[in-house]
C-alpha positions as a LaTeX table, in Angstrom:
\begin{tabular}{lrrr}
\hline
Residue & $x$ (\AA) & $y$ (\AA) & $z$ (\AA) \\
\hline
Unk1 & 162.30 & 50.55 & 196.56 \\
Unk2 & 158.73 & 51.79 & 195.56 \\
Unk3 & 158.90 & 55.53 & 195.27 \\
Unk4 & 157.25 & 57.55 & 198.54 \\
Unk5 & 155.74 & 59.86 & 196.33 \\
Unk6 & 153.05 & 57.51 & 194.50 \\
Unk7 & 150.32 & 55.81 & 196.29 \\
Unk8 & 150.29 & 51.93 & 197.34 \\
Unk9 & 147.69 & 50.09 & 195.17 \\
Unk10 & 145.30 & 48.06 & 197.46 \\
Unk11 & 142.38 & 45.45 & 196.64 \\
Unk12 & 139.78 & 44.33 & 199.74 \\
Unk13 & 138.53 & 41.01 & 200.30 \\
Unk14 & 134.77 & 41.29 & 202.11 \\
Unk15 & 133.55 & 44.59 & 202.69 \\
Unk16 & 130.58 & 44.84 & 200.59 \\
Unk17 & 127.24 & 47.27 & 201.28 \\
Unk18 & 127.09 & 48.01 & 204.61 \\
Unk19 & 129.83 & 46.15 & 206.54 \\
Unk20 & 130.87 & 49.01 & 208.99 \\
Unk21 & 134.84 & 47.93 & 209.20 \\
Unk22 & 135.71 & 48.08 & 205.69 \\
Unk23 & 134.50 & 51.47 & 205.29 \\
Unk24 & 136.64 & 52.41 & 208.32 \\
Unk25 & 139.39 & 51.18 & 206.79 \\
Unk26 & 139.28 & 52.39 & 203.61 \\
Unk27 & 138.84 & 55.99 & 205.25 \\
Unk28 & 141.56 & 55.30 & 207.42 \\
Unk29 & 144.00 & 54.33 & 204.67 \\
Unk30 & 142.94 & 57.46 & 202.47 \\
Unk31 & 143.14 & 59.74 & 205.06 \\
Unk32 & 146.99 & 60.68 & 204.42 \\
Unk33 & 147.05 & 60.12 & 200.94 \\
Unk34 & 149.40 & 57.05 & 200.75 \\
Unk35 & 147.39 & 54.36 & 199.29 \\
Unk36 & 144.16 & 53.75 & 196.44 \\
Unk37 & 141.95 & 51.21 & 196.00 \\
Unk38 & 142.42 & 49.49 & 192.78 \\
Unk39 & 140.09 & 46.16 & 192.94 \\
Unk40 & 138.21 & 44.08 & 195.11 \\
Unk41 & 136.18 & 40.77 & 196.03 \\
Unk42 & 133.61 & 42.49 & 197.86 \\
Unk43 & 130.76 & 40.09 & 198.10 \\
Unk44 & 129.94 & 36.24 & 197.32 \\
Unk45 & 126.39 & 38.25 & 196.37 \\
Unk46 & 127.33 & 39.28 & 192.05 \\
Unk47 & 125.09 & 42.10 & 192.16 \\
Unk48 & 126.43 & 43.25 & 195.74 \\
Unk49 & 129.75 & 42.87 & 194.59 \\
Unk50 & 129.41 & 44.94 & 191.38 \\
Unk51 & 126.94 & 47.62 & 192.99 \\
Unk52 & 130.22 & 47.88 & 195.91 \\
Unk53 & 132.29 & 48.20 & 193.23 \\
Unk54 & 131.15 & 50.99 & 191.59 \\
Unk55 & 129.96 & 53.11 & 194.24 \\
Unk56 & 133.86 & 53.27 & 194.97 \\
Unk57 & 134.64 & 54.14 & 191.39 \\
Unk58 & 136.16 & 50.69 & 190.26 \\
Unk59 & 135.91 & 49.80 & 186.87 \\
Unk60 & 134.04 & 46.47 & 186.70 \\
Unk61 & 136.62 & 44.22 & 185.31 \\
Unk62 & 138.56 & 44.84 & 188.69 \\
Unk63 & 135.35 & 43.79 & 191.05 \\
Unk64 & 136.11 & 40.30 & 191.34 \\
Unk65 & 133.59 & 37.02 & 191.59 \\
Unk66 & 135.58 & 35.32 & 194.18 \\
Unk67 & 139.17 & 36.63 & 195.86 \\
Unk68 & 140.46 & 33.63 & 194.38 \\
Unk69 & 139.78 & 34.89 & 190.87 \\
Unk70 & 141.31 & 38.57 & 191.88 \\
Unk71 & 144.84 & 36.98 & 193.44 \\
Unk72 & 145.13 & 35.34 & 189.71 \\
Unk73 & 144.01 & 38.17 & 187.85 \\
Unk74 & 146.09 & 40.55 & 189.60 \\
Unk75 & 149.18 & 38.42 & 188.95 \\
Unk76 & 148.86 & 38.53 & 185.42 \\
Unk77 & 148.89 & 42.27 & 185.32 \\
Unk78 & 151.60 & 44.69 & 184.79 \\
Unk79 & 153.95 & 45.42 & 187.75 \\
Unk80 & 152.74 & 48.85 & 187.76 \\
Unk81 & 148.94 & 48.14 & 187.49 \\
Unk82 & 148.10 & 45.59 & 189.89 \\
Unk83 & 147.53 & 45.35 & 193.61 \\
Unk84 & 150.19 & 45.06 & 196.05 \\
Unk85 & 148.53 & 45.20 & 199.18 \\
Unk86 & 145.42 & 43.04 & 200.02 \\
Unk87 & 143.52 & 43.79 & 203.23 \\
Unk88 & 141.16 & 40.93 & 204.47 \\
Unk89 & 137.71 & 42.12 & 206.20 \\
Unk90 & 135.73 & 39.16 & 205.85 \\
Unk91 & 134.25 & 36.70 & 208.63 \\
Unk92 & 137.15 & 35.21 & 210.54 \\
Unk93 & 137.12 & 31.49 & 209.13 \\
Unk94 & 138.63 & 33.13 & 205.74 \\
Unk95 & 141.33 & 35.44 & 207.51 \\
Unk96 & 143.94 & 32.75 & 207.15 \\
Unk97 & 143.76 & 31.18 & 203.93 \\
Unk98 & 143.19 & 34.50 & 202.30 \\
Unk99 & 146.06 & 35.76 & 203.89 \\
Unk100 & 148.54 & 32.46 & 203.04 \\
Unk101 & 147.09 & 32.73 & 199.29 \\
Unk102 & 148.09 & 36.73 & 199.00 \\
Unk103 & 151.19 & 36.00 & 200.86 \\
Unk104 & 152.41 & 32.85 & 198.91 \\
Unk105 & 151.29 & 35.09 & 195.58 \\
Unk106 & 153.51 & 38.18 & 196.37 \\
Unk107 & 151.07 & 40.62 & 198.08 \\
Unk108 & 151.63 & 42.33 & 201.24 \\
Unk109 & 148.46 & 41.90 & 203.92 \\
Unk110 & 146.51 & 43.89 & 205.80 \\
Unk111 & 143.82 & 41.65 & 207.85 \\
Unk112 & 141.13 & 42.22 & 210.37 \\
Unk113 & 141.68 & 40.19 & 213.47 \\
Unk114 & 141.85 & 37.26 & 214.79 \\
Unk115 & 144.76 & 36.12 & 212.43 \\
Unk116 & 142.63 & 32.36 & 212.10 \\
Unk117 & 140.38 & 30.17 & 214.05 \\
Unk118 & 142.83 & 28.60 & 216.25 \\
Unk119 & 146.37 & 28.80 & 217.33 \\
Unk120 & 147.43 & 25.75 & 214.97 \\
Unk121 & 146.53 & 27.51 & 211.83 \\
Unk122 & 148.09 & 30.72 & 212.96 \\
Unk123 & 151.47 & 28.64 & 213.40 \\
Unk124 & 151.07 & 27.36 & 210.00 \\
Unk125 & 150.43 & 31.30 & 208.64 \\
Unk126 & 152.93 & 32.48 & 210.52 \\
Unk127 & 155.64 & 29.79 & 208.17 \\
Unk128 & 153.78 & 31.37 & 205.25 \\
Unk129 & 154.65 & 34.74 & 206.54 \\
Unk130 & 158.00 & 33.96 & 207.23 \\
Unk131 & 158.72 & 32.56 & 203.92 \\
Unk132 & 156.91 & 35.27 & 201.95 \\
Unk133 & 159.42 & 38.00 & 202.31 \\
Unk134 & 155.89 & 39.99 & 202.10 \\
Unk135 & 155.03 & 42.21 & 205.41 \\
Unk136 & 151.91 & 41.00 & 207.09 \\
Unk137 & 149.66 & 43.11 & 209.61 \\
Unk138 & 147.15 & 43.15 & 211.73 \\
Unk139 & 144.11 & 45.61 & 212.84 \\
Unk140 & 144.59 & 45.98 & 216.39 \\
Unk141 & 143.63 & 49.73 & 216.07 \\
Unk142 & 143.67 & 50.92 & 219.33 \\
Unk143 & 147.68 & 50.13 & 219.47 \\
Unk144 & 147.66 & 53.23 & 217.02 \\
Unk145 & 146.16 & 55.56 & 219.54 \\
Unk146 & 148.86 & 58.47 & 219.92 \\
Unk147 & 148.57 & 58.79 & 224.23 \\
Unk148 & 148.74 & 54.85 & 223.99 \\
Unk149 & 152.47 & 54.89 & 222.69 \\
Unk150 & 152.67 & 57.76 & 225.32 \\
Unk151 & 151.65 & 55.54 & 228.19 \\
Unk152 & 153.75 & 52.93 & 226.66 \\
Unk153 & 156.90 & 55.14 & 227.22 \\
Unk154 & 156.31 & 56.37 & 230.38 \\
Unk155 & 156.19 & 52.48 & 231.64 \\
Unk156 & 159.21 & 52.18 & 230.02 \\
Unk157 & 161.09 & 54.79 & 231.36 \\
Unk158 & 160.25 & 54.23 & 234.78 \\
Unk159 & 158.67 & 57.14 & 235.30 \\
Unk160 & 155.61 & 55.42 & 237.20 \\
Unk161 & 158.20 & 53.30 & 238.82 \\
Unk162 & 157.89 & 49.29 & 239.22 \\
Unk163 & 154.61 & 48.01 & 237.62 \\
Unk164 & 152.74 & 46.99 & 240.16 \\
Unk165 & 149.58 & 46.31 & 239.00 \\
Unk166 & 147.39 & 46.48 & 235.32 \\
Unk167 & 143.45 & 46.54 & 235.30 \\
Unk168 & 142.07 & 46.17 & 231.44 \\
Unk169 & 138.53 & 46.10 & 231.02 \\
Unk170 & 136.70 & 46.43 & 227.19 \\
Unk171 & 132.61 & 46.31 & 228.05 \\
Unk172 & 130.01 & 46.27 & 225.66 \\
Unk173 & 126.29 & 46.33 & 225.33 \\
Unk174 & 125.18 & 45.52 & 222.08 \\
Unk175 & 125.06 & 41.96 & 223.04 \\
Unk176 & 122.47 & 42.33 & 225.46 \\
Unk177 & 119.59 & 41.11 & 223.88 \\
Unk178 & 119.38 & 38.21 & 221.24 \\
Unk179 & 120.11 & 40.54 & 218.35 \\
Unk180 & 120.94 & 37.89 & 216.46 \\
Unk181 & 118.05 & 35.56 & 216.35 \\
Unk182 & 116.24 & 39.39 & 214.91 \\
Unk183 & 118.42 & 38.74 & 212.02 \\
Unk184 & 121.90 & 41.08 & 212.59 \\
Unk185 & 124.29 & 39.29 & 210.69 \\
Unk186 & 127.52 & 40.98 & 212.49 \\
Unk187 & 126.17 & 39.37 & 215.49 \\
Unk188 & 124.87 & 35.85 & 213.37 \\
Unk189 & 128.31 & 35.05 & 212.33 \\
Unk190 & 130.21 & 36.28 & 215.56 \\
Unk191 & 128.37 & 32.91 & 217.41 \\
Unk192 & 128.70 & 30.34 & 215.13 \\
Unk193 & 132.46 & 28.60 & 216.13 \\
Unk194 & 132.72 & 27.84 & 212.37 \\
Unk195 & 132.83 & 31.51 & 211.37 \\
Unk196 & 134.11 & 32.92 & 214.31 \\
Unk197 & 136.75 & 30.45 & 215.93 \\
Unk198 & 136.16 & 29.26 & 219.39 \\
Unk199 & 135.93 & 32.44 & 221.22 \\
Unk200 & 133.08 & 34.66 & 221.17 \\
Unk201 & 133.45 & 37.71 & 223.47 \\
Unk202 & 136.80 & 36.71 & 224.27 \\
Unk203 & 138.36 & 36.50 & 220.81 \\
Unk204 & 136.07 & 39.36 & 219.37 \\
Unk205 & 137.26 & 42.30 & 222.16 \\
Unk206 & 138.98 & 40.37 & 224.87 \\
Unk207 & 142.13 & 40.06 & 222.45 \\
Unk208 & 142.05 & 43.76 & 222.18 \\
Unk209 & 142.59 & 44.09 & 225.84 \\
Unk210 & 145.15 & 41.77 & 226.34 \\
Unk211 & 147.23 & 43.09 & 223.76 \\
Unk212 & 147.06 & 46.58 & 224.99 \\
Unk213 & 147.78 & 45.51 & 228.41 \\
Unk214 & 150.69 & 43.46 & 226.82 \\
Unk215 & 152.12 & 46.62 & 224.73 \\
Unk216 & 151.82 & 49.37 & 227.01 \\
Unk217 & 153.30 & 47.30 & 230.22 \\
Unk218 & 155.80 & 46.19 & 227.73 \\
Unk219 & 155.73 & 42.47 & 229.05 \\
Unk220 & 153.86 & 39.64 & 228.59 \\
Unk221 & 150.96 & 37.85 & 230.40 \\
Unk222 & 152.33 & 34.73 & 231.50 \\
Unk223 & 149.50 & 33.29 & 233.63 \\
Unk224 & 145.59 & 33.74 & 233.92 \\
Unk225 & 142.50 & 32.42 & 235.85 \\
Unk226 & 139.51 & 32.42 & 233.50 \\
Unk227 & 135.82 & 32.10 & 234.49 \\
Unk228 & 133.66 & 32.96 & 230.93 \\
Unk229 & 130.55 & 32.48 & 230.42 \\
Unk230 & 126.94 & 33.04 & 228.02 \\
Unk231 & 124.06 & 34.99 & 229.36 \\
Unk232 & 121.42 & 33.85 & 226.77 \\
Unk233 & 121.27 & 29.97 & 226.09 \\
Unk234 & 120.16 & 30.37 & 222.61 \\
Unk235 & 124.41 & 31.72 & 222.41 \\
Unk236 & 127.01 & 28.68 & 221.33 \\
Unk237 & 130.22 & 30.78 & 222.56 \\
Unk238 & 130.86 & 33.60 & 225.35 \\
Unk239 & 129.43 & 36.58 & 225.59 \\
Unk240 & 131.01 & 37.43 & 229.23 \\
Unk241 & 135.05 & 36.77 & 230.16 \\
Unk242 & 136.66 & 38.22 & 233.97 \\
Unk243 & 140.16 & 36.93 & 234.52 \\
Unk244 & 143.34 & 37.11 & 236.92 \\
Unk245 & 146.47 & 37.56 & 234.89 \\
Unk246 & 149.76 & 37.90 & 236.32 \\
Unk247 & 153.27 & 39.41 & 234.39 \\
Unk248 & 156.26 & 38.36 & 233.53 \\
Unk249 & 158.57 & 41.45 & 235.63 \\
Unk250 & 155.82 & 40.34 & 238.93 \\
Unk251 & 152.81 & 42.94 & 238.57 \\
Unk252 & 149.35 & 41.05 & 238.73 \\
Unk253 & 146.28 & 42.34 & 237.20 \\
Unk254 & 142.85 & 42.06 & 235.77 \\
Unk255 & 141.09 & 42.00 & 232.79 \\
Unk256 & 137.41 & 42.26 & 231.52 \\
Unk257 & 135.61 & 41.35 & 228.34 \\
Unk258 & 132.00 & 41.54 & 228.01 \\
Unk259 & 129.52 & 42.36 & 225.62 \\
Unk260 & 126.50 & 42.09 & 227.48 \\
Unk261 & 126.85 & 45.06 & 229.72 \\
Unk262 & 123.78 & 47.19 & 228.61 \\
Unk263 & 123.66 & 50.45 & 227.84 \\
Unk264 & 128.07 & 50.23 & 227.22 \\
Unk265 & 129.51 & 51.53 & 224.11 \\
Unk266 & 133.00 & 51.02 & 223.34 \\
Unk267 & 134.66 & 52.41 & 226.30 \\
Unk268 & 137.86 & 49.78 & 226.41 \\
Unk269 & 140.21 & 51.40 & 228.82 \\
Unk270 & 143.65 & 50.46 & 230.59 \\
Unk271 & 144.80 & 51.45 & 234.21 \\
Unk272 & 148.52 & 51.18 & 235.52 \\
Unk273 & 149.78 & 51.23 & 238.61 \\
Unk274 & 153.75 & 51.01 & 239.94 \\
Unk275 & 155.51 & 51.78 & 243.01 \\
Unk276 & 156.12 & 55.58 & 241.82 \\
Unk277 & 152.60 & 56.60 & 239.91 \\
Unk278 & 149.57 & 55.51 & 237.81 \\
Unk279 & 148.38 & 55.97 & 234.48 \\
Unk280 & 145.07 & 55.91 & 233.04 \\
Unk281 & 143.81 & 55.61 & 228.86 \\
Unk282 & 140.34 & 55.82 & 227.86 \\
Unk283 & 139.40 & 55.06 & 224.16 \\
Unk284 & 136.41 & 56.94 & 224.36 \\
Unk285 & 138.50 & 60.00 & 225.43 \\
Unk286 & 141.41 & 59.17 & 223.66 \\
Unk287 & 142.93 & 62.42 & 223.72 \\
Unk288 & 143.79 & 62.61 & 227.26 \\
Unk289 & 146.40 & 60.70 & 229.41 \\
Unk290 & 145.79 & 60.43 & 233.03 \\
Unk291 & 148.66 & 60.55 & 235.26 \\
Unk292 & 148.85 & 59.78 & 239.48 \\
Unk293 & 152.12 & 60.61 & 240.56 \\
Unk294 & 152.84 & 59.17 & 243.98 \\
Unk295 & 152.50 & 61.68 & 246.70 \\
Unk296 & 151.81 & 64.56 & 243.65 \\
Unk297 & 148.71 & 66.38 & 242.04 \\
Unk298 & 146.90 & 64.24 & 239.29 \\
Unk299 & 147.87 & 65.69 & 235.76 \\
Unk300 & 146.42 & 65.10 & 232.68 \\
Unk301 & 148.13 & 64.82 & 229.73 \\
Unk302 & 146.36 & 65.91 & 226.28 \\
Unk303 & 147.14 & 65.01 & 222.67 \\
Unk304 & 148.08 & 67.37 & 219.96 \\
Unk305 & 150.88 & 68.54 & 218.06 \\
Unk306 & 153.63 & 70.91 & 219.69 \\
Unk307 & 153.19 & 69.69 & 223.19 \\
Unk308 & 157.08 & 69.32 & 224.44 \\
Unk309 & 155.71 & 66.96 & 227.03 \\
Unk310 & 155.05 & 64.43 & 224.63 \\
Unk311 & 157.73 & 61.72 & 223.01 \\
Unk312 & 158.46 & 61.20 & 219.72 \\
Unk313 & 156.50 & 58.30 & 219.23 \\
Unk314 & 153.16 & 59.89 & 220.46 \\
Unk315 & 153.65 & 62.70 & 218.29 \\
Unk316 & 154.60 & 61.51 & 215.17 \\
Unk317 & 150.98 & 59.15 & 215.33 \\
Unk318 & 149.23 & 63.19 & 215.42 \\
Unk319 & 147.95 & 64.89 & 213.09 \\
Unk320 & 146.44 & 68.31 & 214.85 \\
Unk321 & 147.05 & 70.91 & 217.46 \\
Unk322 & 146.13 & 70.83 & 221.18 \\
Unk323 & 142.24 & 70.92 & 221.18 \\
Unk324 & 141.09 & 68.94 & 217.67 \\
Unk325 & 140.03 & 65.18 & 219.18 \\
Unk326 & 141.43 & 62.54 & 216.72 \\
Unk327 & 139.96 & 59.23 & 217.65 \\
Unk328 & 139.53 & 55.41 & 215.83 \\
Unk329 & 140.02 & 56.66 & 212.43 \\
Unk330 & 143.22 & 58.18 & 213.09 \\
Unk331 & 144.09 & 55.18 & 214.98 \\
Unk332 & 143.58 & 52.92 & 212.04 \\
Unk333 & 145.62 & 55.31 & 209.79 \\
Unk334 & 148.27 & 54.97 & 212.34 \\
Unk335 & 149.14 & 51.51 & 211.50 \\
Unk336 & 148.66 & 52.07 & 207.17 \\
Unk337 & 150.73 & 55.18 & 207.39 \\
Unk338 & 153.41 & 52.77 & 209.12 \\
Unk339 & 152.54 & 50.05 & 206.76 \\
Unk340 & 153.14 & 52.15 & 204.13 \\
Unk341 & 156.17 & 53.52 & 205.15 \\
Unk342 & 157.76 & 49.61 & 205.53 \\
Unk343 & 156.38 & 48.69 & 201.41 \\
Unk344 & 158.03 & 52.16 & 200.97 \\
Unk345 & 161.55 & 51.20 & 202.23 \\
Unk346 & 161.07 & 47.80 & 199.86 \\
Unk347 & 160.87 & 45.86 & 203.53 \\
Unk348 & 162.12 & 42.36 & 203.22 \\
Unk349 & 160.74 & 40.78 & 206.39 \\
Unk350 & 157.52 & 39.87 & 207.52 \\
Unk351 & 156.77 & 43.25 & 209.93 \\
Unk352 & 156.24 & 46.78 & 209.70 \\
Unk353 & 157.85 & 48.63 & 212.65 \\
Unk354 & 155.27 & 49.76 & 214.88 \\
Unk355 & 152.12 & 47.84 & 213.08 \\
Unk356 & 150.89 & 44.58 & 215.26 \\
Unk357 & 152.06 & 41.69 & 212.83 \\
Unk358 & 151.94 & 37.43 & 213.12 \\
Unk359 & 153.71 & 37.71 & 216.67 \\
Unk360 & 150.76 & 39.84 & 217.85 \\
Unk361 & 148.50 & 36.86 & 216.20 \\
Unk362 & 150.19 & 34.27 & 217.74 \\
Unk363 & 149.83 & 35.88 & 221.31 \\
Unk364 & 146.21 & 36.96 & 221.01 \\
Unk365 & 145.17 & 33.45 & 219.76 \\
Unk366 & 147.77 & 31.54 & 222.78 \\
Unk367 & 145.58 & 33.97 & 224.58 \\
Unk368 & 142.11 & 32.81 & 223.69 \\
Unk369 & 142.98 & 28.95 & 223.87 \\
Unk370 & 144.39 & 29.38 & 227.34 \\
Unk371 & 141.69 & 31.15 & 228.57 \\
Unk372 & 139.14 & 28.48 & 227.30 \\
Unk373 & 141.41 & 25.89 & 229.11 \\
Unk374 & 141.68 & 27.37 & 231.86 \\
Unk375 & 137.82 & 28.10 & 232.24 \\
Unk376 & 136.85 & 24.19 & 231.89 \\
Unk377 & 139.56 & 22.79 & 233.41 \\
Unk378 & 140.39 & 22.48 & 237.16 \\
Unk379 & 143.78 & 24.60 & 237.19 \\
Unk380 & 144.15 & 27.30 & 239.42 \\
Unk381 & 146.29 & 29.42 & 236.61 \\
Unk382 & 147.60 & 28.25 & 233.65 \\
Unk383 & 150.29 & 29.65 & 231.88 \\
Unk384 & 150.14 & 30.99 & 227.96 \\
Unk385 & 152.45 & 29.19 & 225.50 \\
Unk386 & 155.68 & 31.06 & 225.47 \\
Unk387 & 155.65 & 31.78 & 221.61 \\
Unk388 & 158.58 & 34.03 & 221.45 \\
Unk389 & 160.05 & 32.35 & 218.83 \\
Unk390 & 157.55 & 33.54 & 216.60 \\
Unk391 & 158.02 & 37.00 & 217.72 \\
Unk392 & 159.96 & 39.37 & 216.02 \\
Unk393 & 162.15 & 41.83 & 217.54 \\
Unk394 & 159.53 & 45.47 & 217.32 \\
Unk395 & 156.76 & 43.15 & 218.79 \\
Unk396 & 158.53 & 41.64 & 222.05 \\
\hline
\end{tabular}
C-alpha cells in the first residue's frame, strides 16, 4: 500500500502551450496536495515539448519525444522515481491506445473523454482494463460537483418521490461561426471523424449530459429518438443533437446538445421531476440546489461545509464554508482526490469508488452510436446496448 502521506507521481500525455484542459487538470490535481508531476510527452512539436517542460519545472531528460519513449523510460526507473499515474489529454483518436499501452505497462490512467473513437475499441480497452489490475478513470468533471451527489441522493431516497420525468440540456455557442476554417485548432480537430470519432457535438458535450442524467436519476437510458444535425456545411459531424430518451424505472425525458447556440457559455444543467418534488442543478451556479416540493415553498439548497442538510457524500467533495463558490476546478479535484485515495489503498481492480471509470466509457460511447443510428435510420426509438456486464458495481 503506497503511503497517504507522499504524493502520487504523475506524467501527461498532450497538453503542451496553450491547451486549456491540461492546465485544468494539473491545477485540479495540485489543488489538495496529493499528487506531482514528474514527466511528460507534451507535444509532437521538440521545441514545444521542451519549452512545456520547463515552464513546469521538469528536468529535460523527463520531457519526452513521443509517449511511447516516456512509458519505456519510465519502466526502467526505480520504483520510487518513476510515474505511476499517466493522464491522457490529447485529441481523442490517441485516448485508447495510450491508455491500453500505460495500462498493459503497469500505470494507473487518468484520460480525457471519450474513452476511444467507437464503441468496439472501448470493448477491447475495457479487456485491457480488466486485465491490468491498474485503476482506470475518466474526466467526466461535472459528476464531481458536490450538490450533484446531493441531487443524486435525494433521487435515491425518494424524497422527490417516483421519477417522473428528466430534462438535460448542455448548450453552447462557440460553435456558431466557422471558427475553425479561421484556424482554432480545438475546433479543427473536434470535426475531423479521424481525430474526433464519429460524433461531433454529441460525443464532445452530449456524453456529458447523458451521463449526468444517468448518475443522478440513478438508472439508465434505455431508449432514445435522435434528430442531429450541422448548421454550417463546411462541418463533417454535428454541431446540433435534441432527443427523446426514456428510463429504465418508466420516467421519460429530454436531452439537448448543441454548440451552436450563440451567445451560450457552458451552462449544462439537469431538471428532475417525480410524483413528490423537483430538483434543479446548474453548472454555472453550481453552488446551489433547487428544490420543488409538491404542494410546498421552493427551497434552495447551497453548498458549503457545516450545512446539516447536506449528506455525506456532498460534503466530503467541499472544501469551504457556506458563501465561498467552488466550481470546475474543484470538480476535477473531486475525482483525483478519489483517485488518489483508491492508488492509496493499493486498489486491485480496475475503478476508483466514486471516479467515472470504463463502465462510464462504455455507456457514453453505446450512447453516441445509438444516437447516430437512430438519427439515419427509420426507427421510432432504439434502444442502447445493455452493457452491464462491463459495469462494475460503484458505476451501475
Amino acid at each position: 500500500m503506497i503511503a497517504a502521506g507522499r504524493k502520487i507521481r504523475m506524467g501527461f500525455v498532450g497538453g503542451g502551450e496553450g491547451a486549456f484542459i491540461a492546465q485544468a487538470h494539473r491545477q485540479a490535481a495540485g489543488l489538495d496536495g496529493r499528487f506531482e508531476l514528474v514527466c511528460g510527452a507534451f507535444s509532437r512539436d521538440a521545441h514545444n515539448n521542451q519549452r512545456s517542460g520547463a515552464a513546469l519545472g521538469l528536468p529535460a531528460q523527463r520531457c519526452y519525444d513521443a509517449w511511447q519513449d516516456m512509458l519505456t523510460a519510465e519502466q526502467t526507473l526505480p520504483a520510487d522515481q518513476r510515474m505511476e499515474l499517466l493522464v491522457i489529454v490529447t485529441p481523442n483518436h490517441l485516448h485508447a491506445p495510450i491508455a491500453s499501452a500505460a495500462l498493459s505497462a503497469g500505470f494507473h490512467v487518468f484520460s480525457e473523454k471519450p474513452a476511444a473513437l467507437n464503441l468496439a475499441q472501448v470493448q477491447d480497452l475495457a479487456r485491457v482494463v480488466n486485465n491490468s489490475q491498474r485503476i482506470y478513470a475518466l474526466a467526466h468533471t461535472y459528476l464531481g460537483y458536490a450538490m450533484v451527489w446531493q441531487a443524486r441522493e435525494m433521487v435515491a431516497s425518494g424524497e422527490i418521490g417516483r421519477l417522473r420525468k428528466v430534462l438535460v440540456e448542455y448548450p453552447q455557442g462557440w460553435l456558431s461561426s466557422d471558427v475553425a476554417g479561421e484556424g482554432n485548432k480545438q475546433a479543427g480537430w473536434r470535426d475531423n471523424p479521424e481525430q474526433s470519432g464519429i460524433g461531433g457535438c454529441i460525443g464532445d458535450i452530449g456524453t456529458h449530459a447523458f451521463s449526468l442524467a444517468e448518475f443522478v436519476a440513478g438508472q439508465p437510458i434505455q431508449f432514445i429518438s435522435a434528430m442531429l444535425g450541422s448548421h454550417l456545411s463546411s462541418r463533417q459531424l454535428d454541431d446540433d443533437a435534441s432527443m427523446l430518451f426514456k428510463m429504465a424505472d418508466g420516467a421519460s425525458g429530454v436531452l439537448i446538445a448543441s454548440q451552436v447556440c450563440a451567445g451560450e457559455e457552458n451552462p449544462l444543467k439537469i431538471r428532475l421531476y417525480g410524483d413528490k418534488g423537483g430538483l434543479e442543478w446548474r453548472q454555472e451556479e453550481p453552488a446551489s440546489l433547487i428544490h420543488r416540493p409538491l404542494n410546498e415553498p421552493m427551497r434552495v439548497l447551497r453548498s458549503g461545509l457545516g450545512q446539516p442538510w447536506l449528506c455525506a457524500n456532498a460534503t466530503r467533495r467541499m472544501r469551504l464554508p457556506a458563501g465561498h463558490p467552488e466550481g470546475y476546478l474543484e470538480a476535477m479535484a473531486n475525482l483525483y482526490g478519489d483517485l488518489a485515495q483508491a492508488i492509496f489503498n493499493d486498489a486491485s481492480g480496475p475503478d476508483a469508488p466514486g471516479v467515472p471509470g470504463i463502465a462510464t466509457g462504455l455507456r457514453g460511447m453505446a450512447f453516441i452510436e445509438t444516437a447516430i443510428a437512430n438519427h439515419c435510420g427509420e426507427a421510432k426509438w432504439t434502444a442502447i446496448p445493455d452493457l452491464a456486464n462491463g459495469a462494475t458495481a460503484n458505476e451501475r
